[in-house]
N, C-alpha and C positions, 0 to 999 in steps of 0.2 A: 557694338560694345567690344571691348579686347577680348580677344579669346586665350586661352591658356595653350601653350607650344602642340603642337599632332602630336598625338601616339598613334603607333603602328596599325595596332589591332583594331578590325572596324567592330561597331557596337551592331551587334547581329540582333540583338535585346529587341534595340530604340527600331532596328530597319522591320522588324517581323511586329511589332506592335502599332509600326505605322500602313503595313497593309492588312493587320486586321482591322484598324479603324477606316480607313479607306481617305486616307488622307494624301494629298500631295504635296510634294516638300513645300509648295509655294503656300498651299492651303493652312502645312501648320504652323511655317513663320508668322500668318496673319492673325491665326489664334492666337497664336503667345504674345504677339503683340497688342491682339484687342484686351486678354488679362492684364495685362501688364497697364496698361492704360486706368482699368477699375481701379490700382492702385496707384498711380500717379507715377506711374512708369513709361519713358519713352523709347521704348525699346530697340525699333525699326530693324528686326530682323528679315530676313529674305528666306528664298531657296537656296542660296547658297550658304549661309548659315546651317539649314538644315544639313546641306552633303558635306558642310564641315565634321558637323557634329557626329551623321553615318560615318564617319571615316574614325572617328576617334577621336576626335578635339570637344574639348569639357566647357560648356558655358558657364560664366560665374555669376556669383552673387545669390539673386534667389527665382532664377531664371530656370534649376533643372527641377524647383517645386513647381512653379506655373507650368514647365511643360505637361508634369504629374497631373496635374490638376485640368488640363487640357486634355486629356486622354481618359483621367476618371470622369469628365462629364460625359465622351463620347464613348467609351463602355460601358459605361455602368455600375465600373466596380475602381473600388480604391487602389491607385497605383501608389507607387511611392517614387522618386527620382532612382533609389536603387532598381528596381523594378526596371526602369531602361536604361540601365546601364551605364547614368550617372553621377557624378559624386553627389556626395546629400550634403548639404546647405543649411543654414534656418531658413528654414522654409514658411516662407509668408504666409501660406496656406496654415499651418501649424495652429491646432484648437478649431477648424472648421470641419474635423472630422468629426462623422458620428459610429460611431464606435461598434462593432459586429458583436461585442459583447463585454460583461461586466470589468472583464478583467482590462482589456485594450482599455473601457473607458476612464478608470482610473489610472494608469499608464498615461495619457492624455490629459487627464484635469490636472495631476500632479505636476505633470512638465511645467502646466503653466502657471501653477504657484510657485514653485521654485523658478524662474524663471521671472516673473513677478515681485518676487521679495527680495530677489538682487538687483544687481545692478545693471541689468538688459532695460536701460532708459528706449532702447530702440522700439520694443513691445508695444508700449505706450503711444509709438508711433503711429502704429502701422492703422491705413486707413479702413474704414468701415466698408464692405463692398455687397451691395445687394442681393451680386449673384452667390453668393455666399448663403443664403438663407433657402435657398431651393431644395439642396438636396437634404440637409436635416431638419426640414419642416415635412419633406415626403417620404422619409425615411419614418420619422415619428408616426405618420397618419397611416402608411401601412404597415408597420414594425409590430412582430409579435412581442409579447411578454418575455422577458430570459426566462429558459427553465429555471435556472438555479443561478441564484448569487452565493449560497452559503460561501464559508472560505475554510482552511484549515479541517474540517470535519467532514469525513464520505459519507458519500450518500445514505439516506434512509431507503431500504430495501423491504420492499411487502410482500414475505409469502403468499401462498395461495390461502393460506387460514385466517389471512389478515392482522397479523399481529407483524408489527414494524420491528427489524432487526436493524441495526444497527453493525456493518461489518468492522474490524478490528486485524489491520495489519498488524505482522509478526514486528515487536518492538515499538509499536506506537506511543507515542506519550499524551496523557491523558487530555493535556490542554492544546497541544496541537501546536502548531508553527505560530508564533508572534503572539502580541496580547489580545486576550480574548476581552472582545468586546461585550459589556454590560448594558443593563437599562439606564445605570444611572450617569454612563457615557455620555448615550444619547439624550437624556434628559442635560447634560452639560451643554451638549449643541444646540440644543434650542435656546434654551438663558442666552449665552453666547450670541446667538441670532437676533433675539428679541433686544439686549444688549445693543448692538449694534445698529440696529433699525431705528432704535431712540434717536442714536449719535447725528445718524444720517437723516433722519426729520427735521432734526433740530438745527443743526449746526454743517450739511452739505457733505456728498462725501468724501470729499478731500481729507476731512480731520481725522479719521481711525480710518482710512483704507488700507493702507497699508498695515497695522496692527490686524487688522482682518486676515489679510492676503498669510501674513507670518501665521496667526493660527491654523489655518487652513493648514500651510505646508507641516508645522511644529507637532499639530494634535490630532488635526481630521486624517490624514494623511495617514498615519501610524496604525489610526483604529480602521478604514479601509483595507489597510493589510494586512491586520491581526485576524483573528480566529472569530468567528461567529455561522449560528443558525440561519437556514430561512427563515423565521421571522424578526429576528435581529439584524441581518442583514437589512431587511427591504425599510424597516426604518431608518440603517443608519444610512442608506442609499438617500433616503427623502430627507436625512437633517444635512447632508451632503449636498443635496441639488438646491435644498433650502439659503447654503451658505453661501452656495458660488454663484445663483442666484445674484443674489446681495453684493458679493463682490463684481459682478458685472456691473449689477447697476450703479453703485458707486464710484465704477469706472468708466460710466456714460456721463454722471455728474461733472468726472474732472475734464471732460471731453477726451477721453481715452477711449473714443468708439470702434476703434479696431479689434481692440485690447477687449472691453465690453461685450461685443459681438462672439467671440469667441466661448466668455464665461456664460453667454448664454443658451450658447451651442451647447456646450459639453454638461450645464444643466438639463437641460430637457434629456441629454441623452441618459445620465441621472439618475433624472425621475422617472424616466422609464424600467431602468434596474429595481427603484422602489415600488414600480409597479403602480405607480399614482398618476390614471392618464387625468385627473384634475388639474394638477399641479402642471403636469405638462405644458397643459393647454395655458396654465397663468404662466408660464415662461414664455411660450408663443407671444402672450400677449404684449407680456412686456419687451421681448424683441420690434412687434407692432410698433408700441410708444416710441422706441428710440428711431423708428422709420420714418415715424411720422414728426418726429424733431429734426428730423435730418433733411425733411421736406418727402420722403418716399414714399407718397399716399398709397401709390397701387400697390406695393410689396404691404405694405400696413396692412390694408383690405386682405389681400391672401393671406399675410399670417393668421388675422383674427378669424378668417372664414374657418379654415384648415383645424385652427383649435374648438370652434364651433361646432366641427362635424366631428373631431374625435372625440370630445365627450356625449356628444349628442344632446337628448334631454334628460337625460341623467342627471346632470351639474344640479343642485342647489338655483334656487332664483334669481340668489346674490349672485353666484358664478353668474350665471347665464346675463343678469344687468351687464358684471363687467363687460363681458365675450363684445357681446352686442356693441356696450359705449366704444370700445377699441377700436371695431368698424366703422363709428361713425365718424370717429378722430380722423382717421384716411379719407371718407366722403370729405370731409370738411377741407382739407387742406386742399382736395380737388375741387373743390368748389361746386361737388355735387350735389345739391338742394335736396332736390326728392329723395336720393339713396339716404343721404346723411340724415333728414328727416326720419325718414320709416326704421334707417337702426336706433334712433332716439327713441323711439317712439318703443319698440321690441323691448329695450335697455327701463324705458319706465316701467311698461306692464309687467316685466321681471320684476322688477323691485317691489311693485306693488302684493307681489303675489307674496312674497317672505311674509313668514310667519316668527313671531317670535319665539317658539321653541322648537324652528328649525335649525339642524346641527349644519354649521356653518366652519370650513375648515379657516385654520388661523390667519393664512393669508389671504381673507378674503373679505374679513370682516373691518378692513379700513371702506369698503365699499359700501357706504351710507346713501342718506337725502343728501349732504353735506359733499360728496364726491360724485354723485350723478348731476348735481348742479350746476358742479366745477364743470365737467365732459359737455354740458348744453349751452356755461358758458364760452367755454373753448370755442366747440363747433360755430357759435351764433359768430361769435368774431371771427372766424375765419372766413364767414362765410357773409363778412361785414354788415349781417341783423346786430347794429349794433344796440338798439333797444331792448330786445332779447338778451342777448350777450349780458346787459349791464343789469338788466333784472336778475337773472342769475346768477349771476359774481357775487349780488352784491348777500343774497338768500346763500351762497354757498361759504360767506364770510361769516357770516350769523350764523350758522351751525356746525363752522367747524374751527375744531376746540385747537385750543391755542398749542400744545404738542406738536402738529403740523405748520411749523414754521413754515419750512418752504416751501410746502404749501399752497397756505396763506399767502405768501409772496408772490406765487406763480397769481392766484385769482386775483390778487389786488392788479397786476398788471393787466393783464388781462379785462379788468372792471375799467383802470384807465384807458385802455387803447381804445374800451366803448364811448366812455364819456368825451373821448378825443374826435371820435367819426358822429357824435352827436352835436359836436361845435362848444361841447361847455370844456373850455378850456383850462378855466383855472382849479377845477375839481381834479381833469386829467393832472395837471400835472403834481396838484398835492397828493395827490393818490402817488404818483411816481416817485415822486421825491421821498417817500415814507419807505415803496419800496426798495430804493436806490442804498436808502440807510440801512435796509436789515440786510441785501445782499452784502454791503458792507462787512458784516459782521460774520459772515459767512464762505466757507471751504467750497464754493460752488459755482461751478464753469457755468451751469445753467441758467442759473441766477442771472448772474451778468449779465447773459446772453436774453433774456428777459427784457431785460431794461436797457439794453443796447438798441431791444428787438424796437420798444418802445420810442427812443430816443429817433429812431432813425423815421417814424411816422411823424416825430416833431416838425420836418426839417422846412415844411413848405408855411409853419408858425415863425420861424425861428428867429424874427425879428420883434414878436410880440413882447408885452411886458412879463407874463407868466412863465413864457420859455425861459427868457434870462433870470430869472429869478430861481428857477428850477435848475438852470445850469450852474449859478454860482451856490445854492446849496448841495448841489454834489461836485461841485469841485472842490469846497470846503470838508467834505469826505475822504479825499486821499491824502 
């Protein structure tokens, strides 16, 4: 790649960080080049690249975050391209930090709403990369609790008599730096949430993502900066981890999985500020899901395991069904029988165990009979049990309520691609064709991808009478 003209002075920074890593010049051109490749970058740097750079010459683009991010895997600690004594970039890396504490982590999430709600279409780009989920899934599973989130107000101070003081600098004003945060704020982010969760059931979420991403930066944004308690804090930490949550995934819907991957980082880190290792472990998972969309069954399995073991048995039943089905999503796309079997199997007896006046937290209770059937029809088809498969699609169509569009869409497909590996053809394809119609009517990459997924299992029909028939009523769709 073109380098930018020498300057004089060599970077004493980049030479004394690369013999604490114990690298050599040849060894780290091949790192920045093996990153550069996760992102679909052909970089082909050398050793002499590197003694450019010791001498003083600036690599461009977003090559002095990959070397960063080359260096923080092999210390252990987060560099930054300043940090070696290069100019800073947008940096690709950018949202896959996890955050040393409250404050960096909002500093972070905010980048990437603003950033997000403009016009950085490039964002939207940047690809999804695996090794990415390493270091903030084991940051999470050993990461203590932050002492404190409050903001705006100093600490509470406990004599020895036990009665909490409250200290009071000379000239303080009673309400403190920025707007203080209320109950009925945070009761505002959840409406908000729940809001927006309808949108994206229903309608894909393409349609209010962006009106999200603007909230986010317009409202959430302001009250993270404003003035609050610890325990005001740590809820509005979880209606915070709860929204960006949401905005990731609605950014996996439009196939913005880079973009996605990120919002799901800086959740989890989040929800660790609101101190909810539950809620955690449901962002794990839902990172899992998008692995296991992307085909990356073995990263799926570790996230889900890693969220497993940081709630422990603690979780709720419901928790624990999900944890479990997540695992088995990975087994399945490996084509692992017995593994995917015995998480299925964990994922029922869980379910079974819920009690009805068990306190179940809000994101957790779309996790029914009606979504464990959907997860065993998933698995069966992947795992081409398509009799299996099509028994459960069709039990997980029947009880789950029509709110869940897509859903709905995802198991109807899913029910054809069984009745397709069972030879009844023409069921397969009225089943597709139906779903072919509501992705239609839908803001969602995934969808498509659905029935793309389907169409391309048609191909060895494709001279039949039901194929064509199927084809020219979705071609009568665009």
């Amino acid at each position: 790649m073109t380098e930018r003209p020498a300057q004089r002075t060599p970077n004493r920074q980049l030479a004394a960080l690369i013999a604490e890593a114990g690298f050599s010049n040849a060894g780290l051109a091949r790192r920045v080049d093996q990153l550069g490749l996760e992102h679909g970058l052909d970089l082909r740097y050398d050793k002499t690249s590197v003694t450019r750079w010791l001498r003083g010459q600036q690599p461009r683009g977003t090559t002095p975050a990959l070397i960063a991010e080359v260096f923080t895997r092999r210390l252990g600690r987060r560099l930054s391209a300043q940090d070696l004594g290069l100019d800073a970039c947008a940096p690709v890396y950018a949202g896959l930090e996890f955050a040393a504490g409250p404050e960096e982590a909002v500093d972070i999430v905010s980048g990437l709403w603003r950033k997000d709600s403009g016009s950085h279409a490039e964002l939207r780009k940047i690809a999804f990369t695996p090794a990415g989920l390493v270091v903030p899934s084991r940051d999470w599973l050993i990461g203590r609790p932050d002492d404190r989130v409050a903001r705006g107000e100093p600490p509470v101070r406990i004599p020895p008599q036990g009665r909490p003081v409250v200290p009071r600098q000379r000239g303080q004003a009673e309400r403190g730096p920025g707007q203080r945060v209320t109950g009925g704020d945070i009761a505002a982010l959840a409406s908000v949430g729940s809001l927006f969760r309808t949108l994206d059931d229903q309608y894909g979420g393409g349609h209010a993502r962006q009106a999200l991403v603007r909230y986010l930066e317009h409202e959430c944004e302001p009250m993270l900066r404003g003035t609050y308690g610890e325990t005001t804090g740590r809820r509005l930490f979880a209606a915070a981890a709860d929204l960006t949550r949401l905005a990731g995934w609605t950014s996996y819907d439009i196939a913005a999985h880079g973009l996605a991957q990120r919002y799901f980082v800086q959740a989890l880190r989040l929800a660790q500020a609101a101190g909810d290792r539950a809620y955690g472990a449901y962002v794990l998972v839902t990172m899992s899901r998008q692995a296991v969309y992307l085909g990356h069954g073995r990263e799926a399995i570790q996230l889900a395991r890693v969220a497993q073991q940081g709630v422990g048995a603690s979780a709720p039943p419901v928790v624990q069904a999900l944890l479990h089905s997540a695992e088995a999503r990975g087994h399945g796309v490996l084509g692992e029988v017995r593994a995917c079997t015995a998480s299925l199997v964990r994922a029922e007896r869980a379910l079974e165990a819920a009690r009805p006046g068990d306190e179940v937290p809000h994101w957790a209770r779309f996790f029914d009979e009606a979504q464990l059937a959907d997860e065993f029809g998933h698995c069966h088809r992947d795992l081409q049990q398509f009799r299996a498969a099509a028994q459960h699609a069709e039990r997980s169509l029947q009880l789950r309520a029509p709110a869940y569009a897509r859903s709905r869409l995802f198991c109807r497909v899913v029910l054809a691609s069984a009745r397709l590996g069972l030879g009844e053809l023409d069921q397969a394809c009225s089943l597709a064709a139906e779903a072919a119609g509501q992705a239609a009517e839908m803001r969602s990459v995934r969808a498509v991808e659905y029935v793309r997924d389907f169409e391309r299992r048609l191909e060895p029909y494709k001279d039949a009478a039901p194929v064509r028939s199927y084809r020219d009523k979705v071609a009568a769709l665009q």
